[in-house]
Every structure is written in C-alpha cells, then in structure tokens.
PQR file with spaces between the fields and no chain letter, atoms N, CA, C, O and H, PARSE charges and radii, in Angstrom:
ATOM       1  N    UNK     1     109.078   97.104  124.243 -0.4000 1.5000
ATOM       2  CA   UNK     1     107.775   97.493  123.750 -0.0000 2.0000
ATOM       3  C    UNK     1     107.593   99.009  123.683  0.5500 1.7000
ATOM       4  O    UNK     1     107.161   99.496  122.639 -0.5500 1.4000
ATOM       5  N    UNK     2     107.916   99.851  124.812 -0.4000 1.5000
ATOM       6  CA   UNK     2     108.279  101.088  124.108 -0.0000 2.0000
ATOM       7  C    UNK     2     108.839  101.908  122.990  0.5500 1.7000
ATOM       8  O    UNK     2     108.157  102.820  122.523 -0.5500 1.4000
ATOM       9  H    UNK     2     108.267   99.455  125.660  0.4000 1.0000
ATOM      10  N    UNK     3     109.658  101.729  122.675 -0.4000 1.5000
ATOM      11  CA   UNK     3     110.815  101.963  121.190 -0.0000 2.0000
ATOM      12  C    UNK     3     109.454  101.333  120.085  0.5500 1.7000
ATOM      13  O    UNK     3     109.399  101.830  118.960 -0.5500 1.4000
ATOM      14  H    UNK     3     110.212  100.988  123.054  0.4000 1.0000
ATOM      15  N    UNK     4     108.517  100.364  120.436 -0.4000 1.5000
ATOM      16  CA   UNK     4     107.661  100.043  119.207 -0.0000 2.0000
ATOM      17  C    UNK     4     106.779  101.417  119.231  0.5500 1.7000
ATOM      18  O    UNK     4     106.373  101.991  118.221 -0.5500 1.4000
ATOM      19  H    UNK     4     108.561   99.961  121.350  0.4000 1.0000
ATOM      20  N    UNK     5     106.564  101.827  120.557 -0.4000 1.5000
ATOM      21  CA   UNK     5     105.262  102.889  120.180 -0.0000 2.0000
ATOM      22  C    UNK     5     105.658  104.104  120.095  0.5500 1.7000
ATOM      23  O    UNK     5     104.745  104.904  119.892 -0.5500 1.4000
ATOM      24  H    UNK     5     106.894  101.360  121.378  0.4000 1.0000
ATOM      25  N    UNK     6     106.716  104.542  120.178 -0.4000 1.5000
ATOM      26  CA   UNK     6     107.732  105.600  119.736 -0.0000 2.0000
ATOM      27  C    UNK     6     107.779  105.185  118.503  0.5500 1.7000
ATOM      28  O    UNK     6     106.841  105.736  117.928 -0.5500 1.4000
ATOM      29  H    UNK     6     107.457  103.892  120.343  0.4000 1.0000
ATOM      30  N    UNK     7     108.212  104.680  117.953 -0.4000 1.5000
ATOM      31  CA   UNK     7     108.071  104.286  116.484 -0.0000 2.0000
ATOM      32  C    UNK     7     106.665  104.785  115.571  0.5500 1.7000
ATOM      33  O    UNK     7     106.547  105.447  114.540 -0.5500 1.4000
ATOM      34  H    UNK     7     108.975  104.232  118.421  0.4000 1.0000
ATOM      35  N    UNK     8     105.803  104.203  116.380 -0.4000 1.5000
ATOM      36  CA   UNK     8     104.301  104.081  115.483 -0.0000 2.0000
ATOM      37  C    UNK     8     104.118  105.580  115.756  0.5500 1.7000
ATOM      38  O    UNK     8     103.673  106.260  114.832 -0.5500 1.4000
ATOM      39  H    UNK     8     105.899  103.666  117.217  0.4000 1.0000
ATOM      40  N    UNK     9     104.460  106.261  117.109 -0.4000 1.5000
ATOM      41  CA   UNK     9     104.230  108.004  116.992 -0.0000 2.0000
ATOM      42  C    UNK     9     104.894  108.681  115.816  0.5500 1.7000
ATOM      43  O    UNK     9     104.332  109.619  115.251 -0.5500 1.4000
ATOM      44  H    UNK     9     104.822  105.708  117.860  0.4000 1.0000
ATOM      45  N    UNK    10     105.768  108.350  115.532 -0.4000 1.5000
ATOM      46  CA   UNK    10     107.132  108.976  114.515 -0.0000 2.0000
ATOM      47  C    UNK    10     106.519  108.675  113.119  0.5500 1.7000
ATOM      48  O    UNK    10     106.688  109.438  112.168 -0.5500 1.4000
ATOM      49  H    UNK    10     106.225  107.588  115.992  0.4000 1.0000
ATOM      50  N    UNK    11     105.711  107.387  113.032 -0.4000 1.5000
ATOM      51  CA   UNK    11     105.626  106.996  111.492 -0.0000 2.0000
ATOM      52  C    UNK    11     104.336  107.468  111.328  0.5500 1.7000
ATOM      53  O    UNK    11     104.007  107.444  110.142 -0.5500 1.4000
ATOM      54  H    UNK    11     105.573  106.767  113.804  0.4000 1.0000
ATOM      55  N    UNK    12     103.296  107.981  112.239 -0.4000 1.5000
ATOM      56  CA   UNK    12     102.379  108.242  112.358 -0.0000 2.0000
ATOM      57  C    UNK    12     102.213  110.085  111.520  0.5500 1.7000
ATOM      58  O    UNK    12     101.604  110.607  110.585 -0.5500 1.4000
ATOM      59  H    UNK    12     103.564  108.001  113.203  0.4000 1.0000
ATOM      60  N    UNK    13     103.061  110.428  112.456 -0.4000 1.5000
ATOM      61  CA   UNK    13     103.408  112.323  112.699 -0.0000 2.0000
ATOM      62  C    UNK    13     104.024  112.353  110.818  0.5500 1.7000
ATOM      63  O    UNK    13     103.541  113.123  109.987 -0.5500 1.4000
ATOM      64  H    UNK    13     103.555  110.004  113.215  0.4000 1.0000
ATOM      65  N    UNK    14     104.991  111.475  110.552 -0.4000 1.5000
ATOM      66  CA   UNK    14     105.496  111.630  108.989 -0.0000 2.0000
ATOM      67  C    UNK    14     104.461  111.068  108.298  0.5500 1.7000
ATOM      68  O    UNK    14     104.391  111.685  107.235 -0.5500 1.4000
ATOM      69  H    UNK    14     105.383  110.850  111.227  0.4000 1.0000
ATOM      70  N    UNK    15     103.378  109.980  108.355 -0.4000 1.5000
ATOM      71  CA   UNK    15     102.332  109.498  107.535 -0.0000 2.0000
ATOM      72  C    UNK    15     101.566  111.059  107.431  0.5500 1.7000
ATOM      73  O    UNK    15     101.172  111.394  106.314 -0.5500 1.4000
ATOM      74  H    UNK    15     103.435  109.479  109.219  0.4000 1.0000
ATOM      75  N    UNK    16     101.349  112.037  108.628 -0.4000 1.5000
ATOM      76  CA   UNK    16     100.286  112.952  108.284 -0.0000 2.0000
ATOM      77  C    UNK    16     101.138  114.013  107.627  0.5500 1.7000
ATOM      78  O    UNK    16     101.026  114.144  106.408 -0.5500 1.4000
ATOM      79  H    UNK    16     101.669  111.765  109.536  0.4000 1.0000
ATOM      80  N    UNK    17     102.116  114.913  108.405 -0.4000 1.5000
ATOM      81  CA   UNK    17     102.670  115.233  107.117 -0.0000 2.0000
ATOM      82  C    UNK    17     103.022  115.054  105.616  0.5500 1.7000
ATOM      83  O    UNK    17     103.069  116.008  104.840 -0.5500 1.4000
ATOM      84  H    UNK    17     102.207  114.807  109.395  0.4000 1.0000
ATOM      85  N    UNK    18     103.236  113.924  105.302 -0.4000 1.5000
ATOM      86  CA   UNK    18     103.316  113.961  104.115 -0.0000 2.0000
ATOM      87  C    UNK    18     102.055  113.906  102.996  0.5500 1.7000
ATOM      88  O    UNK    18     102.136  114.032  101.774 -0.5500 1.4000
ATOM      89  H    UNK    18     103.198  113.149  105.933  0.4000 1.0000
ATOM      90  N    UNK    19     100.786  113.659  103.883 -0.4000 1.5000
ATOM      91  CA   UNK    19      99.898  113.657  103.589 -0.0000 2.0000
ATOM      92  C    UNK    19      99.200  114.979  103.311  0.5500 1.7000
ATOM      93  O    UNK    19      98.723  115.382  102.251 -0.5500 1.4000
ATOM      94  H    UNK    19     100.719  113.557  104.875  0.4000 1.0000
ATOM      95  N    UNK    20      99.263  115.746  104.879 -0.4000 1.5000
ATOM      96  CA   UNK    20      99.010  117.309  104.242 -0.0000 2.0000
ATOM      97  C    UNK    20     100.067  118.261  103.358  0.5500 1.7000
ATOM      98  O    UNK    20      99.895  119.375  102.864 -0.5500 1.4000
ATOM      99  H    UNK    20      99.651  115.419  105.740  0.4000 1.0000
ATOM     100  N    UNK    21     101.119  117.458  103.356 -0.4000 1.5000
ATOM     101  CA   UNK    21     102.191  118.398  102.253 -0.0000 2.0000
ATOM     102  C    UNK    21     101.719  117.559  100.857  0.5500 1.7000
ATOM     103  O    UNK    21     101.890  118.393   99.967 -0.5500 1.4000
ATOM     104  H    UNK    21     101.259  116.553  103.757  0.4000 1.0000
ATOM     105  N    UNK    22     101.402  116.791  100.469 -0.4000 1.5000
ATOM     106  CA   UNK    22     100.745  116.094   98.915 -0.0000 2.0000
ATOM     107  C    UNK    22     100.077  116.806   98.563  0.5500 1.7000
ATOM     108  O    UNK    22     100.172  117.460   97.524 -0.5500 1.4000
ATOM     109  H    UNK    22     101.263  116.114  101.192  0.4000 1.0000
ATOM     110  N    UNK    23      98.862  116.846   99.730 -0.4000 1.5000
ATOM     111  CA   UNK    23      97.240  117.699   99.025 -0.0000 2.0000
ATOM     112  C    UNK    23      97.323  118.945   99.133  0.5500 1.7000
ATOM     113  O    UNK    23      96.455  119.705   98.705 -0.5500 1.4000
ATOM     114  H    UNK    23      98.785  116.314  100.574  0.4000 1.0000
ATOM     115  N    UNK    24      98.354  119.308   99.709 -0.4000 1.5000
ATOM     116  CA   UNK    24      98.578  120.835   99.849 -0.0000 2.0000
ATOM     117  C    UNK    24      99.322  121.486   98.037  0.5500 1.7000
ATOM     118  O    UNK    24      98.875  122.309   97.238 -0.5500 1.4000
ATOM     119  H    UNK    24      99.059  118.690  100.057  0.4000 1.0000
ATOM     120  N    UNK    25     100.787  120.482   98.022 -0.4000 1.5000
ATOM     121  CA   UNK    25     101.233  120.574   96.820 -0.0000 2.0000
ATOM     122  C    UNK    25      99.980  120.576   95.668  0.5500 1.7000
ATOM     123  O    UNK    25      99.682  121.452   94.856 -0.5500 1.4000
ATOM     124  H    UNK    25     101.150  119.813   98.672  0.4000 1.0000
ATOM     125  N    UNK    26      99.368  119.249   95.923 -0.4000 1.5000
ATOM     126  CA   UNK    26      99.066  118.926   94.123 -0.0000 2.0000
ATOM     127  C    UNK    26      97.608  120.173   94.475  0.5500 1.7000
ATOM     128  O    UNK    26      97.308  120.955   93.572 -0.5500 1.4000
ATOM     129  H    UNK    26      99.610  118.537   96.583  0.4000 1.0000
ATOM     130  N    UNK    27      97.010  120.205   95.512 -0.4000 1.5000
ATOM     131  CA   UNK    27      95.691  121.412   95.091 -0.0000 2.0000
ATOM     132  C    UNK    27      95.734  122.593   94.630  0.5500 1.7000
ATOM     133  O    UNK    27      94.931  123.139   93.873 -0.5500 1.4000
ATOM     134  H    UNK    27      97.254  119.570   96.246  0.4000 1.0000
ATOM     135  N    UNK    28      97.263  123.245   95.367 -0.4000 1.5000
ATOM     136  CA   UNK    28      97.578  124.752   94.552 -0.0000 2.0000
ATOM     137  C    UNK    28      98.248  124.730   93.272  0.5500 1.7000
ATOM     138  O    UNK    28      97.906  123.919   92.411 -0.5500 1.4000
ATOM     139  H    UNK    28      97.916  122.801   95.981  0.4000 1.0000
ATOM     140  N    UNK    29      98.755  125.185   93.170 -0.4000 1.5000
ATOM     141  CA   UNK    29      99.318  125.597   91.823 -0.0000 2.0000
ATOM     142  C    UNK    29     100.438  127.365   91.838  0.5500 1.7000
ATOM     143  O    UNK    29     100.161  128.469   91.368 -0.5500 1.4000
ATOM     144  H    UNK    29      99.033  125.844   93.869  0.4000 1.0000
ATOM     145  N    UNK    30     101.369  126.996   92.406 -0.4000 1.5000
ATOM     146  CA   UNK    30     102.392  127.891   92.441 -0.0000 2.0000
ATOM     147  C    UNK    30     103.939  127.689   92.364  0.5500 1.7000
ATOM     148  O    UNK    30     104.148  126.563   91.913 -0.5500 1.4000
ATOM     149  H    UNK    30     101.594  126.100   92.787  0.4000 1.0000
ATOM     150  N    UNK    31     105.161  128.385   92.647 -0.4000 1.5000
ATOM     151  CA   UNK    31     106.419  127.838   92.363 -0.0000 2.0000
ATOM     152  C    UNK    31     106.625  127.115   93.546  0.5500 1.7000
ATOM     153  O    UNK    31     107.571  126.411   93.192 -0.5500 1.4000
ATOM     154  H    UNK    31     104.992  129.299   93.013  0.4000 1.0000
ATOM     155  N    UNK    32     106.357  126.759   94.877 -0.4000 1.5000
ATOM     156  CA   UNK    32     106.655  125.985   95.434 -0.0000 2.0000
ATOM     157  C    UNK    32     105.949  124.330   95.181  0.5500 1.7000
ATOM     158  O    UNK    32     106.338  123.404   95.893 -0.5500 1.4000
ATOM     159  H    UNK    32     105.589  127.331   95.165  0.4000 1.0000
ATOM     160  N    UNK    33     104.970  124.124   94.179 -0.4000 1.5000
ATOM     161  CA   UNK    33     104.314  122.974   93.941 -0.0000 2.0000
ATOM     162  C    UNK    33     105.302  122.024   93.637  0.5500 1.7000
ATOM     163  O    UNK    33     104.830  120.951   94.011 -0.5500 1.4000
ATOM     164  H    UNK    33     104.654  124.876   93.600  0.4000 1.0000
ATOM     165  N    UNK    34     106.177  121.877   93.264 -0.4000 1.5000
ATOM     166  CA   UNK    34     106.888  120.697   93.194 -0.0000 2.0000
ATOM     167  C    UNK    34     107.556  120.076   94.202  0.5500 1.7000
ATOM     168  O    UNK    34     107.485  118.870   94.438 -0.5500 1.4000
ATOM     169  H    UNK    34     106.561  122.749   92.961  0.4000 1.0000
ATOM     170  N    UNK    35     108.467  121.195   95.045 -0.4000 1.5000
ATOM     171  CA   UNK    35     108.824  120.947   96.483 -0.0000 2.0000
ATOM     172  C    UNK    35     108.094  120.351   97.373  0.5500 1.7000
ATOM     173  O    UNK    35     108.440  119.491   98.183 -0.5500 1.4000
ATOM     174  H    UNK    35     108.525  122.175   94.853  0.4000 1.0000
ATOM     175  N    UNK    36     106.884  120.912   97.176 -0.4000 1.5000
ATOM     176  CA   UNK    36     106.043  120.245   98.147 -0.0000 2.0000
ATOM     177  C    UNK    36     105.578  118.717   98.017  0.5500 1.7000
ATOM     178  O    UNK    36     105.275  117.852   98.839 -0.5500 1.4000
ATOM     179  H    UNK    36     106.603  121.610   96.517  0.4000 1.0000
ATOM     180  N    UNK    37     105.647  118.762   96.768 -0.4000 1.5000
ATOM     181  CA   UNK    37     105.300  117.451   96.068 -0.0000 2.0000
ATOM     182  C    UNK    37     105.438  116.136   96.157  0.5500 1.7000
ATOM     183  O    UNK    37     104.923  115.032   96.334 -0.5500 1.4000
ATOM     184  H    UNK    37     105.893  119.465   96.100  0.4000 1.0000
ATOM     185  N    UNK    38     106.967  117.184   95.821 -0.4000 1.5000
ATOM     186  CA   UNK    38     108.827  116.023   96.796 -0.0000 2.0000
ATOM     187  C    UNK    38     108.839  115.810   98.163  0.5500 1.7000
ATOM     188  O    UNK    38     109.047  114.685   98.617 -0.5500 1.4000
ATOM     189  H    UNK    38     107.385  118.081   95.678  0.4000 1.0000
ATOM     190  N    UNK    39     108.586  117.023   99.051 -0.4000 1.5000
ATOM     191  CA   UNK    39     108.525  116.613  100.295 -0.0000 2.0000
ATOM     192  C    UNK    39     107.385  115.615  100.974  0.5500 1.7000
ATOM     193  O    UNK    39     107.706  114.656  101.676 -0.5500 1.4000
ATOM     194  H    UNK    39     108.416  117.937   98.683  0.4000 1.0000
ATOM     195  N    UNK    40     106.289  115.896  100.734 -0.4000 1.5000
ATOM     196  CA   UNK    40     105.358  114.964  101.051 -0.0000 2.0000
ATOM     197  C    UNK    40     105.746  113.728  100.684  0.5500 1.7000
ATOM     198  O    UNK    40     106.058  112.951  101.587 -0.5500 1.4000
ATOM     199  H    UNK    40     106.027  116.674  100.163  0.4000 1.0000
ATOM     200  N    UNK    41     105.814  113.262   99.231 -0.4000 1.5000
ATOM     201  CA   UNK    41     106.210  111.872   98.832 -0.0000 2.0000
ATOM     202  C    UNK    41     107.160  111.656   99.819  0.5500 1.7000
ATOM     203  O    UNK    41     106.849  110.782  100.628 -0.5500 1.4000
ATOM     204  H    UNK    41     105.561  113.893   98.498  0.4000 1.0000
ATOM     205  N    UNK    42     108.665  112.425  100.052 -0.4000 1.5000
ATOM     206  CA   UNK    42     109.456  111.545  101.096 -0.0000 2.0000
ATOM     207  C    UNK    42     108.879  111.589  102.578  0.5500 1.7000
ATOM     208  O    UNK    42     109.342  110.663  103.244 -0.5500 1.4000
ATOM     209  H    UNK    42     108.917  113.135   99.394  0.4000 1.0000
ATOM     210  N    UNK    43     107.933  112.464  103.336 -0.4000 1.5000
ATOM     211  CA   UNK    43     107.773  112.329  104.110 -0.0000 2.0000
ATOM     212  C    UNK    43     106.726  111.011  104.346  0.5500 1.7000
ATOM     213  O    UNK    43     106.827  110.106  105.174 -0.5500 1.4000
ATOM     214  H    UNK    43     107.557  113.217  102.795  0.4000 1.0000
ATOM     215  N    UNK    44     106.010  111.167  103.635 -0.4000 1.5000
ATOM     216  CA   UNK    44     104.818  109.655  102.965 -0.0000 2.0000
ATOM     217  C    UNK    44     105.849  108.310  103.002  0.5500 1.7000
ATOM     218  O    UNK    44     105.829  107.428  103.860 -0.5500 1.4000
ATOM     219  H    UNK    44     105.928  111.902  102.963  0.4000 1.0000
ATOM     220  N    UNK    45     106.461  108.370  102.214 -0.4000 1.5000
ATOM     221  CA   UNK    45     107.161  106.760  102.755 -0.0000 2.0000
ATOM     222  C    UNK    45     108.251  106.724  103.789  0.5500 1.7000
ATOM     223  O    UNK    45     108.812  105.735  104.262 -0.5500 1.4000
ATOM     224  H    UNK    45     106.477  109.087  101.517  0.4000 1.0000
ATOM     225  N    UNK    46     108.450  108.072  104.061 -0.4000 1.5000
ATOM     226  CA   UNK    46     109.235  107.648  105.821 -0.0000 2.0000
ATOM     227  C    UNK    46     108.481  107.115  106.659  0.5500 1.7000
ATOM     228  O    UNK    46     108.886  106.276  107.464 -0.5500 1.4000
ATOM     229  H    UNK    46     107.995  108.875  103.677  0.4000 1.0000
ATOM     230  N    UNK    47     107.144  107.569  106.586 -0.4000 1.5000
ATOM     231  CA   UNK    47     106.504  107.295  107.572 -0.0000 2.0000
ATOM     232  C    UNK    47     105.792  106.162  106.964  0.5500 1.7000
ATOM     233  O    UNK    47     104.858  106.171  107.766 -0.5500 1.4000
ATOM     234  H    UNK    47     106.816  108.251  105.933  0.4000 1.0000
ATOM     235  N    UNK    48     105.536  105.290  106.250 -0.4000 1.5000
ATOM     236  CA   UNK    48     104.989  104.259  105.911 -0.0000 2.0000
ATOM     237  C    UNK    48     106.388  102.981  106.308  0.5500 1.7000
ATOM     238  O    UNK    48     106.268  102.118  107.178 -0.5500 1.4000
ATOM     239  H    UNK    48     106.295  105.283  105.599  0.4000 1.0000
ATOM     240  N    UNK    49     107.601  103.162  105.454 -0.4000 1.5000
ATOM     241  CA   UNK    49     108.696  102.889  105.958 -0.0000 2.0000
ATOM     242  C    UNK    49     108.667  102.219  107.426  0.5500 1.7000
ATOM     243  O    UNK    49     108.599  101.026  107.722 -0.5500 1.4000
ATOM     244  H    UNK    49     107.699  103.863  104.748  0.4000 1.0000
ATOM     245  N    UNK    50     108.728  103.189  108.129 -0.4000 1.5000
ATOM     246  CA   UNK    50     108.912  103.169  109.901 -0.0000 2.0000
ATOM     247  C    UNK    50     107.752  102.462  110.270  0.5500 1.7000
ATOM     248  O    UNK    50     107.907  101.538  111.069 -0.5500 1.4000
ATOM     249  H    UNK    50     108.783  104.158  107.889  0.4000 1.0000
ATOM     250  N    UNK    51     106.525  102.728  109.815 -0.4000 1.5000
ATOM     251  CA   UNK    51     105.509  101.512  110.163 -0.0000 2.0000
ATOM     252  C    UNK    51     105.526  100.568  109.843  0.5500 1.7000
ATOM     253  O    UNK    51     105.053   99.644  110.505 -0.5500 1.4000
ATOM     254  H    UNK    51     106.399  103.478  109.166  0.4000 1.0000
ATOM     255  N    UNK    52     105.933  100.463  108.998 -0.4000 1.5000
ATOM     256  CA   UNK    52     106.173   99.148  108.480 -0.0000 2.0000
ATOM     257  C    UNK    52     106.907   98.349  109.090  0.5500 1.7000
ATOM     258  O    UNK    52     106.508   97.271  109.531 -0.5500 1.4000
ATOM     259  H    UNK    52     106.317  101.213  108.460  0.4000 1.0000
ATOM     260  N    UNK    53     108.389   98.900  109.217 -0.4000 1.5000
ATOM     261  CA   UNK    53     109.346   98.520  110.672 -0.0000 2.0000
ATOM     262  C    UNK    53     108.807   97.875  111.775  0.5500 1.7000
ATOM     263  O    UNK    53     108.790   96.711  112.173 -0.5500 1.4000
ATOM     264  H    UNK    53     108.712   99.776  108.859  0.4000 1.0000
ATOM     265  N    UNK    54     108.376   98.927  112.159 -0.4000 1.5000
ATOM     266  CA   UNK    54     107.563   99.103  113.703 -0.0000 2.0000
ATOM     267  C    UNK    54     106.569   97.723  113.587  0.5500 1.7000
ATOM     268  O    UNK    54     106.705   97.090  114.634 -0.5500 1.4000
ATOM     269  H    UNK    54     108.390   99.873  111.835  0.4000 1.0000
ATOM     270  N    UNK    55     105.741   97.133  112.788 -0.4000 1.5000
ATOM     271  CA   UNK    55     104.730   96.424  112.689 -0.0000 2.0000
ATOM     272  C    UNK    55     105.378   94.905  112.564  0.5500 1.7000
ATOM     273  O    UNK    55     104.895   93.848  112.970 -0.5500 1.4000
ATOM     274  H    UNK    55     105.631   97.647  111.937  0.4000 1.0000
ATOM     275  N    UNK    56     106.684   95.148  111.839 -0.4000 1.5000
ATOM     276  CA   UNK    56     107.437   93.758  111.357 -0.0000 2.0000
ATOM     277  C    UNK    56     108.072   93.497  113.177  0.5500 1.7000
ATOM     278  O    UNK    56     107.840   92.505  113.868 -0.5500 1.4000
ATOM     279  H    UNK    56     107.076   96.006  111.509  0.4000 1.0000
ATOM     280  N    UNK    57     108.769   94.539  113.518 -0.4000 1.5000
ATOM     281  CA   UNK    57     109.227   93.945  115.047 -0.0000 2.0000
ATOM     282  C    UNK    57     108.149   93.465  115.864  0.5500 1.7000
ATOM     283  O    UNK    57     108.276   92.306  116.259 -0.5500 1.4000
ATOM     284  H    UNK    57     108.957   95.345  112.956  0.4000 1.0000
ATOM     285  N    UNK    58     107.022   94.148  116.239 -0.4000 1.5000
ATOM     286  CA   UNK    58     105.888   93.653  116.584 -0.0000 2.0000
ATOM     287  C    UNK    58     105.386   92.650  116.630  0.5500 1.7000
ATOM     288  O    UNK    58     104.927   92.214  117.686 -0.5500 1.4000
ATOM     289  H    UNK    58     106.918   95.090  115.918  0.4000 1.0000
ATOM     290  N    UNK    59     105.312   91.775  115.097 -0.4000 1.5000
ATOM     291  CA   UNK    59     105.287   90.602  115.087 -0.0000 2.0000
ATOM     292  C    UNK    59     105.986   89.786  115.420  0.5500 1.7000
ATOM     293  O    UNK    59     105.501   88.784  115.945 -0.5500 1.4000
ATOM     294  H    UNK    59     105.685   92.129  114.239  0.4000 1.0000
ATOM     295  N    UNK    60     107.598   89.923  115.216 -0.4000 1.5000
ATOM     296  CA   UNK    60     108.406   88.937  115.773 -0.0000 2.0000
ATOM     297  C    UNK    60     108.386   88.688  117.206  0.5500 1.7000
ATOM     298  O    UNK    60     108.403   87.629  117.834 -0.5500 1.4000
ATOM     299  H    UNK    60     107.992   90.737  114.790  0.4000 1.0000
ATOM     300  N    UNK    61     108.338   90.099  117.640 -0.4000 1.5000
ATOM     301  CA   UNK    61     108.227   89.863  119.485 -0.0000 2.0000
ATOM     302  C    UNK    61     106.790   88.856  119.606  0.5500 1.7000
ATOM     303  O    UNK    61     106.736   87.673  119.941 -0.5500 1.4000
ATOM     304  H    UNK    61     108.324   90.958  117.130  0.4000 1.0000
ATOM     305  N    UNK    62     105.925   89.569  119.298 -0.4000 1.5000
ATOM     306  CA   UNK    62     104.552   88.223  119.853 -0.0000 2.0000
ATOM     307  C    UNK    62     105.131   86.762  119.107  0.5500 1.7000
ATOM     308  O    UNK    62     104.875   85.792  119.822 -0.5500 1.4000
ATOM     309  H    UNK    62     105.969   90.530  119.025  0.4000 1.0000
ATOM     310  N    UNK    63     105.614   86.519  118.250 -0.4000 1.5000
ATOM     311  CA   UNK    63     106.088   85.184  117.971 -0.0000 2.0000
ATOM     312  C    UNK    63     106.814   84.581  119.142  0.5500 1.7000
ATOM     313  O    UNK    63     106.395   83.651  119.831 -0.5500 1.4000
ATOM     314  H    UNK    63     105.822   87.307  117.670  0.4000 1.0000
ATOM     315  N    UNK    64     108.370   85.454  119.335 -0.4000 1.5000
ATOM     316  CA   UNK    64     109.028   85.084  120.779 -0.0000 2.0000
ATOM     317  C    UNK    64     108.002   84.887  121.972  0.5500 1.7000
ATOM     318  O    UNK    64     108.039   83.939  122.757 -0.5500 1.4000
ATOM     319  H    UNK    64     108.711   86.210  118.775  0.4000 1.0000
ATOM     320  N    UNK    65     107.241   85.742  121.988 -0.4000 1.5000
ATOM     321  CA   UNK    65     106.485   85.933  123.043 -0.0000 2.0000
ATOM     322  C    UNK    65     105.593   84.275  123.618  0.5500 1.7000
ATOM     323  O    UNK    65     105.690   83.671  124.686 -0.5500 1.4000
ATOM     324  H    UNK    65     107.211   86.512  121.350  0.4000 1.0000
ATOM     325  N    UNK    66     104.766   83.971  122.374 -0.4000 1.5000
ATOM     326  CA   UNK    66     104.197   82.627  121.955 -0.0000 2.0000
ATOM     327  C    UNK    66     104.792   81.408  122.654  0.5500 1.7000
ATOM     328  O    UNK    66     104.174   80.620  123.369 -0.5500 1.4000
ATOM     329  H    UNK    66     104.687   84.461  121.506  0.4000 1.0000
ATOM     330  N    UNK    67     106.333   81.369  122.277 -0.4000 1.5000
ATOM     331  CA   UNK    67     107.007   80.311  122.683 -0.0000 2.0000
ATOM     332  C    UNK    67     107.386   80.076  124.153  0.5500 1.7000
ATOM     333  O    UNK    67     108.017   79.069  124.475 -0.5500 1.4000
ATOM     334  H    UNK    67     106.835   82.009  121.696  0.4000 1.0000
C-alpha cells in the first residue's frame, strides 16, 4: 500500500507540472512556446498515466482484499 501512495505523489507532482507548463506555454507567446507545449503535454499524461496505474492496482488489491 505504500508504493500506491508514492505513486499518486509522483502522478500528482507530473499532473501539476504539466499543467503549469501548458498554461504557461499556450498564454505567452515567445520562442520557447512550443517546448513548453511539448513538455507539459508529456508531463500531463505521465502523470495521468501513473494515476491511472496507481488507481487500477488499487482496485485489484481491495478486490483481493474482499475475498
């Protein structure tokens, strides 16, 4: 059960980064706007990714758990 909430910290920390690197990219308008663009998007589904993970093991354990 640890390694799950290490997880949800990790997918959490990349959900907000990539979030403030998006609105950061698409609001300015300079030569780094695309980079940023790129980075957010991959940091955005790493961290959606890993939650997603994190949420699918979660469930299976309370299933085991159930029985």
């Amino acid at each position: 059960m640890p390694d799950n909430l290490v997880a949800l910290c990790f997918a959490s920390i990349c959900v907000l980064i990539g979030a403030v690197l998006l609105y950061d990219g698409v609001s300015t308008s300079d030569i780094t706007q695309t980079a940023r663009v790129i980075a957010g998007a991959a940091f955005l589904s790493l961290g959606l990714m890993a939650l997603w993970f994190a949420m699918k093991s979660r469930v299976e354990w309370s299933k085991v758990q159930e029985r």
